[in-house]
C-alpha positions as CSV (number, residue, x, y, z in Angstrom):
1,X,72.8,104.5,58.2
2,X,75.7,103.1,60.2
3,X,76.5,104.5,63.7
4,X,79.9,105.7,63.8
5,X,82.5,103.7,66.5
6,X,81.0,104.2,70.2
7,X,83.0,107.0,71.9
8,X,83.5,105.7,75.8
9,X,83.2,107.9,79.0
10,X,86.6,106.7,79.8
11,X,88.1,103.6,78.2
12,X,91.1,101.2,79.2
13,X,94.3,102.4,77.4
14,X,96.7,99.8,77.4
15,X,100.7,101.0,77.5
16,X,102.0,97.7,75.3
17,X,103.6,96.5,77.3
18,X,101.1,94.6,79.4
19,X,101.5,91.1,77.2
20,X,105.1,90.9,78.5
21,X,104.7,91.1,81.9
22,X,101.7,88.8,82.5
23,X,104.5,86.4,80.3
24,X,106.9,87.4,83.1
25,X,104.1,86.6,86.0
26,X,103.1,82.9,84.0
27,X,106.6,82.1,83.9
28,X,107.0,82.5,87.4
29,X,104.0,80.1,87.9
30,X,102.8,83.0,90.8
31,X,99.0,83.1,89.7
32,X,97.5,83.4,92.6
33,X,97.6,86.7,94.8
34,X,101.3,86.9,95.7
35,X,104.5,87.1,93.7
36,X,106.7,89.3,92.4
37,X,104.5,91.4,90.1
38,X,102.6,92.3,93.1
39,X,105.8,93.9,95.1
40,X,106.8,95.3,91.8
41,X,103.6,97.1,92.0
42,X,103.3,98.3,95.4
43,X,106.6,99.9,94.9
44,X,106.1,101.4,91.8
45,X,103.0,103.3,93.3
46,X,104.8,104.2,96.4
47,X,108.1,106.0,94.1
48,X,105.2,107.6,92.0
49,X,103.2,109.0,95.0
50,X,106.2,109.2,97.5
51,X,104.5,107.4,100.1
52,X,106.5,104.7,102.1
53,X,103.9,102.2,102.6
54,X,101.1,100.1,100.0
55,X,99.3,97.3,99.5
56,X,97.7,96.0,96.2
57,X,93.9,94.4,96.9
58,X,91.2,93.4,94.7
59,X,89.6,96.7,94.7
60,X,89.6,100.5,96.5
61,X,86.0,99.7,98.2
62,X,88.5,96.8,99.5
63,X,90.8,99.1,100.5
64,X,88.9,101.5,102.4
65,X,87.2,98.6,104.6
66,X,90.3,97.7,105.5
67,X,91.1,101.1,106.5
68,X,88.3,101.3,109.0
69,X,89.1,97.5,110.4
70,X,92.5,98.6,111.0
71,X,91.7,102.2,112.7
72,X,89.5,100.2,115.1
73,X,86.1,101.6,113.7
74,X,82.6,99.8,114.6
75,X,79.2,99.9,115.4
76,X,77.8,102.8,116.6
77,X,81.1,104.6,115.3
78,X,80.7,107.9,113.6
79,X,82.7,108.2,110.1
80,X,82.5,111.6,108.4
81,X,82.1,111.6,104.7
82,X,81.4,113.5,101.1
83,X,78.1,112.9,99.9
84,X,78.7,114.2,96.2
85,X,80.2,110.5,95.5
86,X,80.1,106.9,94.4
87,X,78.9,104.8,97.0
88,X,82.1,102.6,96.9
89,X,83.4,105.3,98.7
90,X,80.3,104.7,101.8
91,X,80.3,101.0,101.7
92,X,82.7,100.3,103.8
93,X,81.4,102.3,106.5
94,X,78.1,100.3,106.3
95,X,80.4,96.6,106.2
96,X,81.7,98.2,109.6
97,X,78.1,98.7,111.7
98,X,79.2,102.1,112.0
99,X,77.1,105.3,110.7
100,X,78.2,107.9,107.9
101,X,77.4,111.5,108.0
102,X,77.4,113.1,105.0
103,X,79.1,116.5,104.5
104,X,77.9,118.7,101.0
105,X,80.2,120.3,98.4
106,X,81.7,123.7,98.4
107,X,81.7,125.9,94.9
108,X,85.6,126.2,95.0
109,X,86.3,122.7,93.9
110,X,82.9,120.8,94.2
111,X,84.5,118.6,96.8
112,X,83.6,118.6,100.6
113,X,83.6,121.6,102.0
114,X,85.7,122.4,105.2
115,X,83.2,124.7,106.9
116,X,80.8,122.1,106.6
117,X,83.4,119.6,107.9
118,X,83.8,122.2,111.3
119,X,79.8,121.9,111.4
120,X,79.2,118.5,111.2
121,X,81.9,118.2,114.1
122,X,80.0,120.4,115.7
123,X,76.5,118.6,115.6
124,X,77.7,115.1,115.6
125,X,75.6,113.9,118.2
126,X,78.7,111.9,119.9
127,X,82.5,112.7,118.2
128,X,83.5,110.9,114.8
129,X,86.2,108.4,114.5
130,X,87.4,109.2,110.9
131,X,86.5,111.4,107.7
132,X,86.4,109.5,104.3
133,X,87.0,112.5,101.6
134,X,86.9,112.2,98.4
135,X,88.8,113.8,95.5
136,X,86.2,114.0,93.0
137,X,86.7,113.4,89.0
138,X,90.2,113.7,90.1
139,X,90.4,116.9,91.5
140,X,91.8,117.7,95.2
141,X,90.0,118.5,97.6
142,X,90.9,121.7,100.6
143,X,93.5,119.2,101.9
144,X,95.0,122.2,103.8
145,X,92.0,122.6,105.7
146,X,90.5,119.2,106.3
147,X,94.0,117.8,107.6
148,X,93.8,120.9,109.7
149,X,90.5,120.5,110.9
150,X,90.9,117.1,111.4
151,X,93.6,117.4,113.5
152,X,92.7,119.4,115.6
153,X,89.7,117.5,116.2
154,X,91.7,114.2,116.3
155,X,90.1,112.5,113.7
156,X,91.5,109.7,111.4
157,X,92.0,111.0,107.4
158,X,91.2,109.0,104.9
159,X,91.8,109.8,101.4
160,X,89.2,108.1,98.8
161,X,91.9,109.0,96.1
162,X,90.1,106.5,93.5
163,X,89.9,108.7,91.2
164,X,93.0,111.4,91.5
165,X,96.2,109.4,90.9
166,X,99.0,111.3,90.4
167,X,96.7,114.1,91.4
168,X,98.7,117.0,93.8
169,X,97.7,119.7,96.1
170,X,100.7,121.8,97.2
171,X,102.8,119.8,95.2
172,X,102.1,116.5,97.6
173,X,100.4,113.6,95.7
174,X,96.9,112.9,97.2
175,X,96.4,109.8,98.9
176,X,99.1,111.1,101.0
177,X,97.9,113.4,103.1
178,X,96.2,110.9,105.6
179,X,96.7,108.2,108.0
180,X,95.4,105.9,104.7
181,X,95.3,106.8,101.1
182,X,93.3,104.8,98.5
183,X,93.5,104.4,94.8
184,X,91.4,102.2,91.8
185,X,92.3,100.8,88.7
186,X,88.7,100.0,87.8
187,X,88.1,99.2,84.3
188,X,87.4,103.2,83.8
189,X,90.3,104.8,85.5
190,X,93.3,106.6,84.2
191,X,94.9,103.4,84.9
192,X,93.3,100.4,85.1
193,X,94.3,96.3,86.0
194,X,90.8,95.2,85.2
195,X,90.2,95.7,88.5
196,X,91.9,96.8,91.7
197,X,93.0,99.0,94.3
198,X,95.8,99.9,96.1
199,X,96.0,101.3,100.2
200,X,98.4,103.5,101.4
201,X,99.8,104.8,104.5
202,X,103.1,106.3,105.9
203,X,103.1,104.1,108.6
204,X,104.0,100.0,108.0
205,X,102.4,98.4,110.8
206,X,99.1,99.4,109.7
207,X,99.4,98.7,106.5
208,X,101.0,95.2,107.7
209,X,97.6,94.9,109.6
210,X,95.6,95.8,106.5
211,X,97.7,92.8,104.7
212,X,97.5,90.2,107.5
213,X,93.4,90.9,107.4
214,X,93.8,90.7,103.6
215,X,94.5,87.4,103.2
216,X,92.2,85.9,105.9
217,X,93.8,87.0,108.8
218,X,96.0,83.5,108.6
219,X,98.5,83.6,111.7
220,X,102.3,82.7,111.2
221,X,102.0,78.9,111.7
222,X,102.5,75.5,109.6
223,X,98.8,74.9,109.4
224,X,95.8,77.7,108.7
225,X,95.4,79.4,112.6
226,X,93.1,82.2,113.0
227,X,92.6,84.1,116.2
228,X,90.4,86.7,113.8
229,X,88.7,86.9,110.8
230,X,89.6,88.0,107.7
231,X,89.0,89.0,103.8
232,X,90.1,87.4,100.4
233,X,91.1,90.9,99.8
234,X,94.4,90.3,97.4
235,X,95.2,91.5,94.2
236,X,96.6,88.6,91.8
237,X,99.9,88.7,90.5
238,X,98.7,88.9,86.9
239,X,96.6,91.9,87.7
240,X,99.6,93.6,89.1
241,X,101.7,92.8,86.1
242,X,99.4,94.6,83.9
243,X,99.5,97.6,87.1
244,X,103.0,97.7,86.2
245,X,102.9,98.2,82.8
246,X,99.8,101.2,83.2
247,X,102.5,102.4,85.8
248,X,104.7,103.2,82.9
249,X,102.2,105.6,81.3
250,X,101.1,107.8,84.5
251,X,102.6,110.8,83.3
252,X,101.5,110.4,80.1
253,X,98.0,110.0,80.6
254,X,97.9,112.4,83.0
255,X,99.3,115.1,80.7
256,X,96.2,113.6,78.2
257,X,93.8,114.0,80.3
258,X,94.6,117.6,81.2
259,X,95.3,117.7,77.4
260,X,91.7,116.6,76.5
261,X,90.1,119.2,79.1
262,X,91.9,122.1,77.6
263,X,90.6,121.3,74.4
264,X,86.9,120.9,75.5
265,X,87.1,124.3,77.2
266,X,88.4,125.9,73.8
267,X,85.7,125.4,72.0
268,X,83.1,125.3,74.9
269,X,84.9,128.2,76.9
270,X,82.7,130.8,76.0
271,X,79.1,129.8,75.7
272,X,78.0,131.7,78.2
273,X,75.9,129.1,80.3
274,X,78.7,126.2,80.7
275,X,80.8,126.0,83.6
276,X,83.9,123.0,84.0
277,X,84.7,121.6,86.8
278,X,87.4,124.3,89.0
279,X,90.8,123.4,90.0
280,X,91.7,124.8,93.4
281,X,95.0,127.7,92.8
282,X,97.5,125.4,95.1
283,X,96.5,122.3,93.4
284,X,96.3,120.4,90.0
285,X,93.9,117.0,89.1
286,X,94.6,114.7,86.6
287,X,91.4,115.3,84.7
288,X,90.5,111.8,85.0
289,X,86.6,113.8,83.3
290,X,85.9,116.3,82.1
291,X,82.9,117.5,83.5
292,X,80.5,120.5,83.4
293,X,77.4,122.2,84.3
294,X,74.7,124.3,82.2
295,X,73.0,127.0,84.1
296,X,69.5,126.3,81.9
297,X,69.9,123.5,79.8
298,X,68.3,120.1,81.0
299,X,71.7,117.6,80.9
300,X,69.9,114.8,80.6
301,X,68.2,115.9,77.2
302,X,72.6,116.5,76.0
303,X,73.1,113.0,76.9
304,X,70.5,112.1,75.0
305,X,71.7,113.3,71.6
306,X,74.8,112.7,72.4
307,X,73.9,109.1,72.9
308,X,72.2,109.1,69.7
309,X,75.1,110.2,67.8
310,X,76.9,106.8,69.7
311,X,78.5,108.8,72.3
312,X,78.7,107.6,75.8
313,X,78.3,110.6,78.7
314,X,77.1,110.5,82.5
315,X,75.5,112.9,85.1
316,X,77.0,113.4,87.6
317,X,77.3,111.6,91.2
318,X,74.1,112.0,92.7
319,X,74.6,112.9,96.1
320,X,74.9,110.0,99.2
321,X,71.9,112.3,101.3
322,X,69.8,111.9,98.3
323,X,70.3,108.1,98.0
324,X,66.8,106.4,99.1
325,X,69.2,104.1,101.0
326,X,69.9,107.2,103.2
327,X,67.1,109.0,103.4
328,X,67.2,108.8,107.2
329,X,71.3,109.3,107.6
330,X,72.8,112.2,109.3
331,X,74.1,115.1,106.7
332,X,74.9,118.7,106.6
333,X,73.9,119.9,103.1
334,X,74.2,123.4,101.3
335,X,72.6,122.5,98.3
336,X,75.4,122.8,96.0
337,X,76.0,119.1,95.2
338,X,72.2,118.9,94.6
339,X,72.7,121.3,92.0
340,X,75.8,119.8,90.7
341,X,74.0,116.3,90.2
342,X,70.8,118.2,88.2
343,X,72.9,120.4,86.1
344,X,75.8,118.5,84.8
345,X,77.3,116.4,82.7
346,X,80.8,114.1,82.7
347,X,81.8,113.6,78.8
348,X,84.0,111.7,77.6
349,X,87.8,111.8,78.0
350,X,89.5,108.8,77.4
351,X,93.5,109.2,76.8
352,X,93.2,107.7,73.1
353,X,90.5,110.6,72.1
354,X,92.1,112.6,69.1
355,X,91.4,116.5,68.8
356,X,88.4,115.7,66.2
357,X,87.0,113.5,68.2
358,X,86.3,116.5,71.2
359,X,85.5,118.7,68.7
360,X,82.2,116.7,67.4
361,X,80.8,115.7,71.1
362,X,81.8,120.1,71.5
363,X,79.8,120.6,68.2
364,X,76.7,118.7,69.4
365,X,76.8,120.3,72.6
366,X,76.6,123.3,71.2
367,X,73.7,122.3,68.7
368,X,71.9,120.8,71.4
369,X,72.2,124.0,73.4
370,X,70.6,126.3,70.6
Protein backbone atom coordinates (compact mmCIF):
# COMPACT_ATOMS: atom_id res chain seq x y z
CA UNK A 1 0.00 0.00 0.00
CA UNK A 2 1.40 3.47 -0.79
CA UNK A 3 2.38 5.90 1.99
CA UNK A 4 0.53 8.98 1.77
CA UNK A 5 2.84 12.40 1.08
CA UNK A 6 5.43 12.90 4.15
CA UNK A 7 3.97 15.55 6.52
CA UNK A 8 7.14 17.73 7.75
CA UNK A 9 7.79 19.01 11.40
CA UNK A 10 8.14 22.32 9.78
CA UNK A 11 8.83 22.80 6.09
CA UNK A 12 10.09 25.90 3.94
CA UNK A 13 7.10 27.93 2.60
CA UNK A 14 8.22 29.91 -0.04
CA UNK A 15 6.21 33.57 -0.53
CA UNK A 16 6.64 33.58 -4.79
CA UNK A 17 8.25 35.86 -4.96
CA UNK A 18 11.79 34.55 -4.18
CA UNK A 19 12.69 33.77 -8.13
CA UNK A 20 12.53 37.58 -8.74
CA UNK A 21 14.64 38.74 -6.40
CA UNK A 22 17.61 36.29 -6.70
CA UNK A 23 17.03 37.65 -10.69
CA UNK A 24 17.34 41.12 -9.10
CA UNK A 25 20.65 39.99 -7.00
CA UNK A 26 22.26 38.06 -10.46
CA UNK A 27 21.62 41.03 -12.36
CA UNK A 28 23.48 43.05 -10.08
CA UNK A 29 26.41 40.52 -10.48
CA UNK A 30 26.67 40.92 -6.17
CA UNK A 31 27.11 37.04 -5.46
CA UNK A 32 29.24 37.15 -2.99
CA UNK A 33 28.30 38.38 0.72
CA UNK A 34 27.58 42.05 0.11
CA UNK A 35 25.18 43.93 -2.15
CA UNK A 36 22.14 45.36 -2.02
CA UNK A 37 19.82 42.43 -1.16
CA UNK A 38 21.71 42.18 1.94
CA UNK A 39 20.94 45.96 3.14
CA UNK A 40 17.49 45.35 1.88
CA UNK A 41 17.37 42.75 4.34
CA UNK A 42 18.88 44.10 7.42
CA UNK A 43 16.40 46.85 7.09
CA UNK A 44 13.48 44.97 6.47
CA UNK A 45 14.16 43.08 9.79
CA UNK A 46 14.91 46.13 11.71
CA UNK A 47 11.19 48.06 10.45
CA UNK A 48 9.60 44.54 11.29
CA UNK A 49 11.17 44.20 14.87
CA UNK A 50 11.74 48.06 15.49
CA UNK A 51 15.19 47.70 16.34
CA UNK A 52 17.80 50.27 14.89
CA UNK A 53 20.64 48.16 14.33
CA UNK A 54 21.25 44.37 12.15
CA UNK A 55 23.48 42.41 10.51
CA UNK A 56 22.71 39.45 8.16
CA UNK A 57 25.44 36.34 8.78
CA UNK A 58 25.60 32.86 7.64
CA UNK A 59 23.78 31.60 10.52
CA UNK A 60 22.26 32.58 14.37
CA UNK A 61 25.08 30.14 16.14
CA UNK A 62 27.18 32.89 13.90
CA UNK A 63 25.52 35.44 15.33
CA UNK A 64 25.70 34.71 18.94
CA UNK A 65 29.62 34.14 18.79
CA UNK A 66 29.88 37.31 17.54
CA UNK A 67 27.95 38.61 20.33
CA UNK A 68 30.26 37.27 22.91
CA UNK A 69 33.54 38.46 20.79
CA UNK A 70 32.16 41.85 20.76
CA UNK A 71 30.98 42.01 24.64
CA UNK A 72 34.64 41.13 25.44
CA UNK A 73 33.73 37.54 26.76
CA UNK A 74 36.74 34.76 27.29
CA UNK A 75 38.23 32.17 28.92
CA UNK A 76 37.43 31.55 32.31
CA UNK A 77 34.30 33.94 31.67
CA UNK A 78 31.05 32.96 33.08
CA UNK A 79 27.97 33.08 30.53
CA UNK A 80 24.54 32.25 31.98
CA UNK A 81 22.21 30.18 29.93
CA UNK A 82 18.82 27.89 29.35
CA UNK A 83 19.53 24.43 29.38
CA UNK A 84 16.03 23.31 27.82
CA UNK A 85 17.61 24.16 24.26
CA UNK A 86 19.45 23.40 21.04
CA UNK A 87 23.02 23.54 21.51
CA UNK A 88 23.45 26.21 18.74
CA UNK A 89 22.37 28.32 21.30
CA UNK A 90 25.78 26.99 23.82
CA UNK A 91 28.24 26.79 21.07
CA UNK A 92 29.33 29.89 21.04
CA UNK A 93 30.11 30.04 24.59
CA UNK A 94 32.44 26.99 24.14
CA UNK A 95 34.21 28.79 20.62
CA UNK A 96 34.86 31.58 23.39
CA UNK A 97 36.96 29.41 26.28
CA UNK A 98 34.45 30.61 28.53
CA UNK A 99 32.04 28.33 30.72
CA UNK A 100 28.13 28.07 30.49
CA UNK A 101 25.92 27.56 33.53
CA UNK A 102 22.88 26.19 32.79
CA UNK A 103 19.60 27.60 34.37
CA UNK A 104 16.25 25.03 34.28
CA UNK A 105 12.71 25.88 33.00
CA UNK A 106 9.91 27.34 34.98
CA UNK A 107 6.03 25.81 34.41
CA UNK A 108 4.75 29.26 33.30
CA UNK A 109 6.27 29.24 29.92
CA UNK A 110 8.81 26.32 29.89
CA UNK A 111 11.53 28.90 29.38
CA UNK A 112 14.30 29.83 31.94
CA UNK A 113 13.05 30.64 34.96
CA UNK A 114 13.96 33.98 36.72
CA UNK A 115 14.23 32.61 40.28
CA UNK A 116 16.56 30.25 39.09
CA UNK A 117 18.40 33.14 37.12
CA UNK A 118 18.58 35.09 40.93
CA UNK A 119 20.16 31.63 42.14
CA UNK A 120 22.52 30.89 39.80
CA UNK A 121 23.81 34.64 40.36
CA UNK A 122 23.93 33.75 43.62
CA UNK A 123 26.15 30.53 43.49
CA UNK A 124 28.32 31.46 40.55
CA UNK A 125 31.42 30.81 41.92
CA UNK A 126 32.93 34.25 40.53
CA UNK A 127 30.10 36.85 38.67
CA UNK A 128 28.86 36.12 35.01
CA UNK A 129 29.59 38.23 32.08
CA UNK A 130 26.28 37.67 30.07
CA UNK A 131 22.98 35.44 30.10
CA UNK A 132 22.10 33.73 26.65
CA UNK A 133 18.06 33.13 27.01
CA UNK A 134 16.25 31.46 24.88
CA UNK A 135 12.72 31.87 23.63
CA UNK A 136 11.73 28.42 23.18
CA UNK A 137 9.41 26.94 20.12
CA UNK A 138 8.78 30.63 19.79
CA UNK A 139 7.42 31.54 22.85
CA UNK A 140 8.83 34.55 25.14
CA UNK A 141 10.37 34.10 27.81
CA UNK A 142 9.85 36.36 31.60
CA UNK A 143 11.58 39.20 29.70
CA UNK A 144 10.26 41.60 32.54
CA UNK A 145 12.15 39.82 34.95
CA UNK A 146 15.38 38.66 33.46
CA UNK A 147 16.16 42.25 31.96
CA UNK A 148 15.40 43.20 35.53
CA UNK A 149 17.48 40.79 37.12
CA UNK A 150 19.99 41.25 34.86
CA UNK A 151 20.34 44.71 35.42
CA UNK A 152 20.56 44.89 38.39
CA UNK A 153 23.27 42.43 38.45
CA UNK A 154 24.97 44.12 35.47
CA UNK A 155 24.93 41.49 33.21
CA UNK A 156 25.01 41.54 29.33
CA UNK A 157 21.32 40.21 27.70
CA UNK A 158 21.36 38.18 25.01
CA UNK A 159 18.37 37.15 23.26
CA UNK A 160 18.69 33.56 21.39
CA UNK A 161 15.47 34.72 19.50
CA UNK A 162 16.03 31.80 16.74
CA UNK A 163 13.07 30.63 17.01
CA UNK A 164 10.48 33.66 17.99
CA UNK A 165 10.44 36.17 15.07
CA UNK A 166 7.90 38.45 15.15
CA UNK A 167 7.33 37.03 18.65
CA UNK A 168 6.24 39.95 21.44
CA UNK A 169 6.22 40.29 25.12
CA UNK A 170 4.50 43.44 26.22
CA UNK A 171 3.94 44.34 22.87
CA UNK A 172 8.05 44.78 22.17
CA UNK A 173 9.34 42.25 19.59
CA UNK A 174 11.92 39.81 21.18
CA UNK A 175 15.32 40.06 20.19
CA UNK A 176 14.88 43.46 21.44
CA UNK A 177 15.03 43.43 24.73
CA UNK A 178 18.88 43.05 25.08
CA UNK A 179 22.15 44.43 24.41
CA UNK A 180 22.03 41.68 21.22
CA UNK A 181 19.15 39.94 19.70
CA UNK A 182 19.47 36.88 17.39
CA UNK A 183 17.30 35.37 14.86
CA UNK A 184 17.57 32.06 12.16
CA UNK A 185 16.20 31.33 8.96
CA UNK A 186 17.33 27.69 9.13
CA UNK A 187 15.78 25.50 6.62
CA UNK A 188 12.89 24.82 9.37
CA UNK A 189 11.96 28.28 10.61
CA UNK A 190 8.99 30.36 10.05
CA UNK A 191 11.14 32.00 7.62
CA UNK A 192 13.81 30.52 6.13
CA UNK A 193 16.98 31.73 3.43
CA UNK A 194 18.33 28.13 3.36
CA UNK A 195 20.28 29.20 5.87
CA UNK A 196 21.06 32.26 8.03
CA UNK A 197 20.91 34.54 10.78
CA UNK A 198 20.57 37.88 11.58
CA UNK A 199 22.13 39.95 15.01
CA UNK A 200 20.64 42.75 16.46
CA UNK A 201 21.33 45.52 18.74
CA UNK A 202 20.18 49.07 19.53
CA UNK A 203 23.49 50.23 19.56
CA UNK A 204 25.61 50.65 15.91
CA UNK A 205 28.99 50.50 17.07
CA UNK A 206 28.66 47.03 18.26
CA UNK A 207 26.97 45.84 15.77
CA UNK A 208 29.68 47.62 13.36
CA UNK A 209 32.16 45.56 15.45
CA UNK A 210 30.19 42.34 15.03
CA UNK A 211 30.48 43.30 10.98
CA UNK A 212 34.12 44.24 10.89
CA UNK A 213 34.87 40.68 12.71
CA UNK A 214 32.41 39.25 10.15
CA UNK A 215 34.22 39.49 7.32
CA UNK A 216 37.77 38.75 8.63
CA UNK A 217 38.38 41.45 10.62
CA UNK A 218 39.92 43.22 7.25
CA UNK A 219 41.14 46.89 8.40
CA UNK A 220 40.26 50.01 6.05
CA UNK A 221 43.30 49.76 3.75
CA UNK A 222 44.16 49.12 -0.11
CA UNK A 223 45.57 45.76 0.60
CA UNK A 224 44.13 42.87 3.25
CA UNK A 225 45.58 44.43 6.96
CA UNK A 226 44.59 42.72 10.02
CA UNK A 227 45.55 43.80 13.40
CA UNK A 228 42.91 40.85 14.63
CA UNK A 229 41.33 37.92 13.60
CA UNK A 230 38.20 37.32 12.17
CA UNK A 231 35.25 34.99 10.81
CA UNK A 232 33.85 34.33 7.17
CA UNK A 233 30.65 35.11 8.95
CA UNK A 234 28.45 36.87 5.92
CA UNK A 235 25.38 36.15 4.58
CA UNK A 236 25.33 36.17 0.56
CA UNK A 237 23.38 38.47 -1.31
CA UNK A 238 21.30 35.73 -2.85
CA UNK A 239 20.38 34.38 0.48
CA UNK A 240 19.22 37.72 1.52
CA UNK A 241 17.21 38.17 -1.63
CA UNK A 242 15.13 35.17 -0.86
CA UNK A 243 15.16 36.80 3.20
CA UNK A 244 13.45 39.53 1.48
CA UNK A 245 10.90 37.83 -0.14
CA UNK A 246 10.02 35.45 3.30
CA UNK A 247 10.03 39.08 4.82
CA UNK A 248 6.94 39.67 2.88
CA UNK A 249 5.01 36.79 4.51
CA UNK A 250 5.90 37.38 8.38
CA UNK A 251 2.55 38.31 9.26
CA UNK A 252 1.04 35.80 7.48
CA UNK A 253 2.80 32.95 8.76
CA UNK A 254 2.69 34.05 11.88
CA UNK A 255 -1.08 34.34 12.04
CA UNK A 256 -0.70 30.36 10.52
CA UNK A 257 1.15 29.22 12.89
CA UNK A 258 -1.02 30.56 15.70
CA UNK A 259 -3.81 29.35 13.22
CA UNK A 260 -2.48 25.68 13.12
CA UNK A 261 -2.09 25.62 17.18
CA UNK A 262 -5.68 26.62 17.75
CA UNK A 263 -6.73 23.92 15.64
CA UNK A 264 -4.65 21.18 17.29
CA UNK A 265 -5.96 22.27 20.66
CA UNK A 266 -9.67 21.89 19.38
CA UNK A 267 -9.66 18.61 18.82
CA UNK A 268 -6.90 17.72 21.41
CA UNK A 269 -8.18 20.29 24.11
CA UNK A 270 -9.85 18.05 26.15
CA UNK A 271 -8.26 14.70 26.46
CA UNK A 272 -7.56 14.98 29.79
CA UNK A 273 -3.76 14.01 29.94
CA UNK A 274 -2.38 16.58 27.11
CA UNK A 275 -1.02 19.69 28.02
CA UNK A 276 0.33 22.49 25.00
CA UNK A 277 2.89 24.49 25.45
CA UNK A 278 1.54 28.01 27.71
CA UNK A 279 1.81 31.44 26.43
CA UNK A 280 2.77 33.89 29.22
CA UNK A 281 -0.62 36.62 29.80
CA UNK A 282 1.63 39.79 28.69
CA UNK A 283 3.01 38.02 25.80
CA UNK A 284 2.21 36.25 22.39
CA UNK A 285 4.75 33.53 20.28
CA UNK A 286 4.43 32.88 16.89
CA UNK A 287 3.80 29.21 17.30
CA UNK A 288 6.72 28.43 15.28
CA UNK A 289 5.49 24.31 17.00
CA UNK A 290 3.18 23.15 18.28
CA UNK A 291 4.17 21.26 21.05
CA UNK A 292 2.75 19.20 24.05
CA UNK A 293 3.11 16.93 26.88
CA UNK A 294 1.13 13.59 28.01
CA UNK A 295 1.07 13.09 31.77
CA UNK A 296 1.22 9.00 31.07
CA UNK A 297 1.69 8.22 27.70
CA UNK A 298 5.34 7.30 26.50
CA UNK A 299 5.93 10.16 23.49
CA UNK A 300 8.18 8.30 21.89
CA UNK A 301 5.78 5.24 21.30
CA UNK A 302 3.22 8.55 19.39
CA UNK A 303 6.06 9.33 17.27
CA UNK A 304 6.32 6.09 16.38
CA UNK A 305 2.93 5.61 14.81
CA UNK A 306 2.85 8.70 13.78
CA UNK A 307 5.97 8.00 11.75
CA UNK A 308 4.47 5.03 10.46
CA UNK A 309 1.53 6.70 9.07
CA UNK A 310 4.58 9.09 7.20
CA UNK A 311 4.32 11.77 9.62
CA UNK A 312 7.39 13.62 10.80
CA UNK A 313 7.29 14.64 14.83
CA UNK A 314 10.22 15.39 17.50
CA UNK A 315 10.71 15.25 21.30
CA UNK A 316 11.48 17.75 22.70
CA UNK A 317 15.01 19.65 23.43
CA UNK A 318 16.67 17.54 25.70
CA UNK A 319 18.12 19.59 28.22
CA UNK A 320 22.02 21.15 27.99
CA UNK A 321 22.72 19.61 31.92
CA UNK A 322 21.75 16.37 30.57
CA UNK A 323 24.00 16.54 27.51
CA UNK A 324 27.04 13.86 28.12
CA UNK A 325 29.15 16.76 26.81
CA UNK A 326 28.13 18.52 30.06
CA UNK A 327 27.91 16.19 32.45
CA UNK A 328 30.51 18.07 34.61
CA UNK A 329 29.13 21.92 33.76
CA UNK A 330 27.67 24.11 36.34
CA UNK A 331 23.60 24.12 36.45
CA UNK A 332 20.75 24.99 38.67
CA UNK A 333 18.02 22.52 37.76
CA UNK A 334 14.29 22.02 39.05
CA UNK A 335 13.45 19.14 37.19
CA UNK A 336 10.92 20.57 35.07
CA UNK A 337 12.79 20.62 31.72
CA UNK A 338 13.77 17.00 32.52
CA UNK A 339 10.20 16.35 32.52
CA UNK A 340 9.44 18.35 29.56
CA UNK A 341 12.07 16.42 27.35
CA UNK A 342 10.50 12.70 28.61
CA UNK A 343 6.97 13.67 28.27
CA UNK A 344 6.51 15.60 25.04
CA UNK A 345 6.16 15.88 21.82
CA UNK A 346 6.62 18.83 18.90
CA UNK A 347 4.21 17.91 15.84
CA UNK A 348 4.03 19.22 13.00
CA UNK A 349 3.04 22.83 12.00
CA UNK A 350 4.25 23.87 8.86
CA UNK A 351 2.33 27.23 7.39
CA UNK A 352 1.02 25.14 4.23
CA UNK A 353 -0.77 22.33 6.59
CA UNK A 354 -4.62 22.44 5.70
CA UNK A 355 -7.34 21.81 8.54
CA UNK A 356 -7.48 17.98 7.41
CA UNK A 357 -4.23 17.51 7.53
CA UNK A 358 -4.19 18.47 11.75
CA UNK A 359 -7.02 16.65 12.10
CA UNK A 360 -5.51 13.10 11.00
CA UNK A 361 -1.95 13.58 13.06
CA UNK A 362 -5.02 14.80 16.08
CA UNK A 363 -6.93 11.47 15.15
CA UNK A 364 -3.85 9.24 15.57
CA UNK A 365 -2.87 10.88 18.64
CA UNK A 366 -5.85 10.10 20.01
CA UNK A 367 -5.84 6.37 18.84
CA UNK A 368 -2.52 6.03 20.01
CA UNK A 369 -3.56 7.34 23.42
CA UNK A 370 -6.51 4.69 23.89
Amino acid sequence: MMKSTRLFLSPPHMSGREQEYIASAFESNYIAPMGPMVEKFEESICTATHTPHALALSSATAALHLALRVLGITEGDIVLASSFTFIGSISPILYQNATPFFIDSDTTSWNLDPQLLEEAIRKAPKKPKALIVTHLYGQCADLKKISQICDAHGIHLIEDAAESLGASFEGKQSGTFGIFGVYSFNGNKILTTSGGGMLVSPHRDLIDKARFYSTQARDDAPHYEHTEFGYNYRMSNILAAIGVAQMDVLDARIAKRRKIFEWYREELGDVSEISFMPELPNASGNRWLTTLTFEHTNPNALRLLLEEENIESRPLWKPMHLQPLFKHALCIQNGTSQTLFEKGLCLPSGTQMSREEVERVSTLIKKGLK
